[in-house]
C-alpha positions as MATLAB code, in Angstrom:
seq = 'XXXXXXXXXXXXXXXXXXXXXXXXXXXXXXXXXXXXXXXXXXXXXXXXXXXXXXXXXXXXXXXXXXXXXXXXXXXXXXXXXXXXXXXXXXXXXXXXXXXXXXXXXXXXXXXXXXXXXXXXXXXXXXXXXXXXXXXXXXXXXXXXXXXXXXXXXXXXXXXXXXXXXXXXXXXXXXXXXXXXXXXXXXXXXXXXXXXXXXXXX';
ca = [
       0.000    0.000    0.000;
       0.913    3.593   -0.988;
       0.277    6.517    1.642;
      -0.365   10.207    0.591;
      -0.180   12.967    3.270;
      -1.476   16.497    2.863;
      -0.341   18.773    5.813;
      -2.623   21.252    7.017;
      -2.015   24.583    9.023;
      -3.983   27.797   10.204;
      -3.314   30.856   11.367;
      -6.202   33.226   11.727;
      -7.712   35.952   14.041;
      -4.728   34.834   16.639;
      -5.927   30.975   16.376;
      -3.054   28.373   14.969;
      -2.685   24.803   14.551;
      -1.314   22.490   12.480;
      -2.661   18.958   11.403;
      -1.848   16.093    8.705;
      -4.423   13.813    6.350;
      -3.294   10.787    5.322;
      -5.167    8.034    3.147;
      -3.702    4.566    1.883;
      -4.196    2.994   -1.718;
      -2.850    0.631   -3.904;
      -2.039    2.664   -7.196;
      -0.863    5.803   -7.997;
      -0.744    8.666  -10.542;
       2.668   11.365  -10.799;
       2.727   14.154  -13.162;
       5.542   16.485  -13.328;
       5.402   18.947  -16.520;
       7.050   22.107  -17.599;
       3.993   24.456  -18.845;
       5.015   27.243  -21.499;
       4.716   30.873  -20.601;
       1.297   32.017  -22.026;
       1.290   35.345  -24.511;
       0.309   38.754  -23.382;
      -2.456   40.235  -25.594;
      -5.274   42.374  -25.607;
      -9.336   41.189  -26.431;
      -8.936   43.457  -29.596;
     -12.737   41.589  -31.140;
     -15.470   40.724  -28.545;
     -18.039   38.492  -30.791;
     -19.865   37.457  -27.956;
     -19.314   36.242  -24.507;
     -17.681   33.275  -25.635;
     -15.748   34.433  -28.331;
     -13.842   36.885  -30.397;
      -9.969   37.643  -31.075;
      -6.604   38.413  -29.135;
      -4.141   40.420  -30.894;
      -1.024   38.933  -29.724;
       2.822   39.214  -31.204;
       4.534   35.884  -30.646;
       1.571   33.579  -29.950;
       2.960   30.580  -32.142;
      -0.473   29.567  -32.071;
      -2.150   27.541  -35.675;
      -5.774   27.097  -37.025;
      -7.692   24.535  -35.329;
      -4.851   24.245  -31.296;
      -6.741   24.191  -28.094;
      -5.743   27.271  -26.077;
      -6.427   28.612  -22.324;
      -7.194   32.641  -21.795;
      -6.500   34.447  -18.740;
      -7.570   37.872  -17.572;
      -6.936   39.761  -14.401;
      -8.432   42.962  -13.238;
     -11.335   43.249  -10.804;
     -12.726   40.535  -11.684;
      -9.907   38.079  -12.998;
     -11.087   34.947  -15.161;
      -9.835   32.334  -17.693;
     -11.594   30.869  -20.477;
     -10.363   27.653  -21.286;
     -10.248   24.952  -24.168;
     -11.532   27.539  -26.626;
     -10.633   26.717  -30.684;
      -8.449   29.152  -32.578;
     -10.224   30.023  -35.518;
      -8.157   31.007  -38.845;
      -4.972   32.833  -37.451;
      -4.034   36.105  -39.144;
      -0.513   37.209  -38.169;
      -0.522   38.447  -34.663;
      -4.466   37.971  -34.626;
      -5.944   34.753  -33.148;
      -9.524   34.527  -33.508;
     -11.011   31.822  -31.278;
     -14.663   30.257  -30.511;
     -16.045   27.968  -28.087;
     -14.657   26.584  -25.197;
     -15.591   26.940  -21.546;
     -14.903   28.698  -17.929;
     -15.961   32.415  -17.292;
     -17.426   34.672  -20.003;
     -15.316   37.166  -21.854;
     -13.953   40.833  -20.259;
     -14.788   43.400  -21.933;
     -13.351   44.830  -25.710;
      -9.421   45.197  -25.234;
      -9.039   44.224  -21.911;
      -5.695   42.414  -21.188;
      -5.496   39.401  -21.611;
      -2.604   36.327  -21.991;
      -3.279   33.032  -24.461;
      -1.530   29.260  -24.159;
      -1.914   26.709  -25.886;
      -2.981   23.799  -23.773;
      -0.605   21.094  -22.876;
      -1.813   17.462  -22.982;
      -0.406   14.555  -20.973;
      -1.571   11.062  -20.928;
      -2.933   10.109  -17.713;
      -3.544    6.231  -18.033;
      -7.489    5.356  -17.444;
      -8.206    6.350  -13.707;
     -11.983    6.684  -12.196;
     -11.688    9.099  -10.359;
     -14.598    7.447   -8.272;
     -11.375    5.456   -6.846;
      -9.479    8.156   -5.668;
      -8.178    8.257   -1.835;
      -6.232   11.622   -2.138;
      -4.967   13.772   -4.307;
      -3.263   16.828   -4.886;
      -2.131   19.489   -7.608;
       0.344   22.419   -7.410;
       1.730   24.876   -9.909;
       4.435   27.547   -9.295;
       2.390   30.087  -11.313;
      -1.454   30.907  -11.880;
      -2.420   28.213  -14.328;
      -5.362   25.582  -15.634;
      -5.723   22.192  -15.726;
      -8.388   20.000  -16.493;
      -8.972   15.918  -16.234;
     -10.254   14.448  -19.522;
     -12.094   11.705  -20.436;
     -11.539    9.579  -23.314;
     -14.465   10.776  -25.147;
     -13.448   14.699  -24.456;
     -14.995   15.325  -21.499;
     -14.222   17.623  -18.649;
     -14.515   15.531  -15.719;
     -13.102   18.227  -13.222;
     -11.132   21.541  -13.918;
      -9.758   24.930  -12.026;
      -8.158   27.853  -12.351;
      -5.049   27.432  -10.146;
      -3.612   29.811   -7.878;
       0.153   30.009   -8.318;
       1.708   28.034   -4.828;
      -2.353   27.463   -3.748;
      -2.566   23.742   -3.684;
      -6.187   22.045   -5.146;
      -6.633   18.785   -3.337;
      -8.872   16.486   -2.110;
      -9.182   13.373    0.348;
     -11.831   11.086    0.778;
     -14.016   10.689    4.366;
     -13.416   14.476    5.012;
     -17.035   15.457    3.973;
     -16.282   17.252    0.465;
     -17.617   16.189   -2.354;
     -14.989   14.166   -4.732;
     -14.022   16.857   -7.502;
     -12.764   14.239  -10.175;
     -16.174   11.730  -10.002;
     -17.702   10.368  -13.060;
     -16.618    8.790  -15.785;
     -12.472    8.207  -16.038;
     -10.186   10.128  -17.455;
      -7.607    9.157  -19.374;
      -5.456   12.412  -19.794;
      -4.824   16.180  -18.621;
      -4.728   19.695  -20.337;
      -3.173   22.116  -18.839;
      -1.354   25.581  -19.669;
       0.405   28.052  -17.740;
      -1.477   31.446  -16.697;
       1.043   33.857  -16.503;
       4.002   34.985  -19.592;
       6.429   33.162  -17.818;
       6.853   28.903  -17.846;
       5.256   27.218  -15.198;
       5.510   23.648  -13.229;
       2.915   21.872  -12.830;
       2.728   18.805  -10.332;
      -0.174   16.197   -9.720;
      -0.345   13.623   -7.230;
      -2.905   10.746   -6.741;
      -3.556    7.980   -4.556;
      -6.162    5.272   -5.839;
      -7.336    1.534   -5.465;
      -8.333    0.136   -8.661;
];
């Protein structure tokens, strides 16, 4: 049997304390992945909520890639797995995807294309603990084989997303399995990405 520990600590309103979760399985998932830097741009087309084009030099993005938007401001958001529509020099018309609706006309933004990595065939219905960390903001969602999101966030760069079974929360990754990631990096700058799961088969 594998173990998996997530260590816990607070410090609020003069209150501290420190704990540890720990949960046993048999099998066990490791992903460790450099994520490009995303491009800096600016929403220079607003079709619609859900799509328009970025005016971005450098993008090295082609017709028909998978890409990730991110936006800050006061209300910071990301778009993700959108399609890039017929790129025209530093203009990248895209459609689709999913996440939070569009900022408004030329608000900055960054684009990445998304990042896929084989994750075997895992239900995540068999998951004992798990946890995911990136250096910078980023996105990464679980896929299933037919294209599905089974489970996806907009990460927090050094804010951990994980999850443990018998703690009360619902299980983030149920349904069908998955049997690969996406991911890009949030930020203009690389990012690294690192998953950790603990099942039983």
């Amino acid at each position: 049997m594998l173990t998996g520990t997530l260590n816990r600590s607070i410090s609020i309103a003069g209150v501290t304390g420190a704990g540890t979760v720990q949960r046993s399985a048999e099998g066990s998932l490791a992903v460790d992945m450099t994520l490009p830097a995303a491009t800096a741009g600016s929403l220079t087309t607003r079709t619609s909520d859900t799509a328009g084009a970025i005016t971005a030099d450098g993008h090295g993005l082609n017709d028909g890639d998978k890409a990730n938007i991110f936006w800050q401001g006061a209300t910071p958001g990301c778009r993700y797995g959108v399609t890039i529509g017929a790129v025209d020099g530093d203009v990248v018309p895209f459609s689709l995807g999913a996440g939070d609706i569009l900022p408004a006309a030329e608000a900055a933004v960054v684009i990445a294309e998304v990042v896929s990595k084989d994750s075997a065939d895992l239900d995540g219905d068999t998951i004992a603990i798990m946890g995911v960390l990136c250096d910078k903001r980023a996105h990464i969602a679980f896929i299933s084989s037919g294209d599905a999101v089974i489970g996806q966030k907009d990460l927090t760069a050094l804010e951990d997303w994980s999850w443990a079974k018998d703690t009360g929360v619902a299980n983030p990754l149920t349904g069908d399995p998955f049997t690969h990631l996406h991911a890009s990096s949030g930020e203009a700058a690389a990012a690294h990405l690192q998953v950790g799961i603990l099942y039983t088969p």
